[in-house]
C-alpha positions in Angstrom: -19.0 84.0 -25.6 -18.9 87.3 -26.6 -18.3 88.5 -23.0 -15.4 86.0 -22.0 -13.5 86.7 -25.1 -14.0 90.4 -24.7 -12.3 90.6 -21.0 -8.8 90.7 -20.4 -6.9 88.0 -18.5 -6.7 89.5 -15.8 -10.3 90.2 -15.4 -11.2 86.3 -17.5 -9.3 85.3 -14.1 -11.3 87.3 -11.9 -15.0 86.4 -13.6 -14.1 82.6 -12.8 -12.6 82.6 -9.9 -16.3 85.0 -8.8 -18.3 82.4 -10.8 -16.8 79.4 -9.1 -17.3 81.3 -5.6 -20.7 81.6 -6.4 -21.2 77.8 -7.3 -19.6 76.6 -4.6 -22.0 78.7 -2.2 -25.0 77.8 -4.1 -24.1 73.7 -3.8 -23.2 74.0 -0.4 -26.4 75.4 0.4 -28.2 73.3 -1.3 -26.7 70.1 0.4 -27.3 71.6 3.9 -30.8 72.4 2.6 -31.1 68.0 1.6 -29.9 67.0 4.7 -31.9 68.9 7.2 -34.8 68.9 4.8 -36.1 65.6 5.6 -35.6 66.0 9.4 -39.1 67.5 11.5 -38.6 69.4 15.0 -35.5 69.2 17.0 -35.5 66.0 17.8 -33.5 64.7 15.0 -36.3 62.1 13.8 -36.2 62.2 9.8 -40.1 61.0 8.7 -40.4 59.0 5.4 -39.5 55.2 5.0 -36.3 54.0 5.0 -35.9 52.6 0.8 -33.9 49.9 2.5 -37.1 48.6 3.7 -38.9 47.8 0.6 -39.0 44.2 -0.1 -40.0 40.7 1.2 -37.9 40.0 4.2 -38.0 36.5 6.3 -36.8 35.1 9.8 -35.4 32.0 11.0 -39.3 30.9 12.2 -40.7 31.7 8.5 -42.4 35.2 9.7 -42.5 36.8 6.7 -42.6 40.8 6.5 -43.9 42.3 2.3 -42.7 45.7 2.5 -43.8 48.7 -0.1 -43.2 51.6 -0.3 -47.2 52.2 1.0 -48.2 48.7 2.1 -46.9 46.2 5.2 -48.4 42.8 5.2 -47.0 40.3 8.1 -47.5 36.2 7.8 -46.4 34.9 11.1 -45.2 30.9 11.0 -49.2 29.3 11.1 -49.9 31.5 8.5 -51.7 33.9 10.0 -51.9 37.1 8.3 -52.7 41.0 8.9 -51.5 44.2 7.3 -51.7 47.5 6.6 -51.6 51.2 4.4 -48.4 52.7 6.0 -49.5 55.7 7.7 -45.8 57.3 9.0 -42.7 55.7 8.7 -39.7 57.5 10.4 -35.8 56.6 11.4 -34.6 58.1 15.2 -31.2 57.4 13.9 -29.4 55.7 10.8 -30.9 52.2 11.4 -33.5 52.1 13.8 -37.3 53.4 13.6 -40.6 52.8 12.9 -43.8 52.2 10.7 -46.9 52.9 11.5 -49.7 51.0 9.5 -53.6 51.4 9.5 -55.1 48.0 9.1 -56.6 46.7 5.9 -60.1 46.0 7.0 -59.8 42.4 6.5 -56.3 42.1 7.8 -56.5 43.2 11.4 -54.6 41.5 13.9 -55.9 39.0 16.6 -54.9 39.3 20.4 -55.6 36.3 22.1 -56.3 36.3 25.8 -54.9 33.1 27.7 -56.1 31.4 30.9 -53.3 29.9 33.7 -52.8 27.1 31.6 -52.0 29.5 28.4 -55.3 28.1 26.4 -57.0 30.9 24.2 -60.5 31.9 26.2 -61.2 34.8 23.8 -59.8 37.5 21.9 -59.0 41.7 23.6 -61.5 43.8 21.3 -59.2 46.4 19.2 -62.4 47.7 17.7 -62.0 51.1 16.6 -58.2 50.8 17.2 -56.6 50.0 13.5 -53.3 51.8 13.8 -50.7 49.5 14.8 -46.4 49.6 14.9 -43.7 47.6 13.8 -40.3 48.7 15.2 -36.9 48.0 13.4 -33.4 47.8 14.4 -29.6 47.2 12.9 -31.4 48.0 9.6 -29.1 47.6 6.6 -29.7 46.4 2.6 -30.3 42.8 4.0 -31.4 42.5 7.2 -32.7 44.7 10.1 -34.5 43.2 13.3 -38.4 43.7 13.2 -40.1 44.0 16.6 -43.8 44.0 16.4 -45.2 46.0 19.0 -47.3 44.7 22.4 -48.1 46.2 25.6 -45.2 45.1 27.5 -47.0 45.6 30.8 -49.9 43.0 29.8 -48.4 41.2 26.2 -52.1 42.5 24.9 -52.9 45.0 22.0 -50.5 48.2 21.4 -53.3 49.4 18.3 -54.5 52.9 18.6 -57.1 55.5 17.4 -55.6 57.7 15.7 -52.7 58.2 13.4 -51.1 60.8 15.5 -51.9 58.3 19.0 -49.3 55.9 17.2 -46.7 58.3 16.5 -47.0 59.7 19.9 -46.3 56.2 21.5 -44.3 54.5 19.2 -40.9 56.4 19.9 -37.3 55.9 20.7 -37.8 56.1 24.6 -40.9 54.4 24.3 -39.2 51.2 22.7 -39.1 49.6 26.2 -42.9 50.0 26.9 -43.8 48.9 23.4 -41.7 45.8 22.9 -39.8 43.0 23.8 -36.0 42.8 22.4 -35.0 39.4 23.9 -37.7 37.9 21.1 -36.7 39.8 18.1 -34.6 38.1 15.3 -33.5 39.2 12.5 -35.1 39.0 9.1 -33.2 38.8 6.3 -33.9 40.1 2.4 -35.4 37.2 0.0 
């Protein structure tokens, strides 16, 4: 206090008007330093889940998606249930992305193979694969379009490996090879 009263206007003025320079500076390169942050390589893709996600979320045909902020568990409409630890969760843009989980042990997904007649003759064997993806679209606080993920070419397991297998496939231009739009609804916030 001692300073500011011993200046002269003139100079008070001058102290401020520096001070408030150097303020502005120091918030502006902080926001710049929030936004780009979050973001990793050039590509634009910002890693971390979406808090928009978290909660219990339900479609039209009773699937119902328990989202955490480390945990995914999926009930599909006969009650069958799997889930996972998420391992990577990132948005390509403001509302679409993708979570990657690593099955619980005792929650692992079964892919049924059919015959002509679509009856079930046995189950593709995922073993050793337990990372899996869930795609999401038109995300907003209620509702966003979930698209579990399938090998388009063959509608058989998508799982793989590794952690770093998933993220690798599961990406924006990969969308098309990895699932199927025309059978994704939305699912809306309980």
């Amino acid at each position: 206090m001692f300073l500011l009263n011993s200046l002269q206007p003139k100079k008070l003025r001058h102290y401020i008007a520096r001070s408030v320079f150097v303020l502005a500076i120091l918030f502006c390169l902080s926001a710049a330093y929030l936004f780009t942050g979050c973001e990793s390589g050039d590509n634009g893709v910002i890693v971390g889940l979406d808090p928009r996600l978290i909660g219990t979320w339900e479609t039209e045909f009773f699937e119902k998606y328990i989202i955490t902020d480390t945990h995914l568990t999926y009930t599909d409409f006969m009650g069958e249930v799997w889930g996972g630890t998420i391992g990577y969760a990132a948005r390509f843009n403001s509302n679409t992305g993708i979570i990657v989980i690593r099955y619980d042990g005792d929650k692992k997904q079964q892919w049924p193979i059919y015959n002509a007649s679509w009856e079930i003759t046995g189950y593709h064997d995922t073993s050793g694969r337990d990372f899996y993806g869930i795609y999401f679209r038109n995300l907003t606080q209620n509702s966003f379009i979930p698209s579990n993920t399938s090998d388009q070419k063959d509608f058989g397991p998508s799982e793989t490996a590794t952690l770093q297998q998933a993220i690798n496939r599961f990406t924006l231009d990969n969308m098309p090879d990895w699932m199927d739009a025309s059978f994704a609804i939305p699912a809306i916030k309980q």
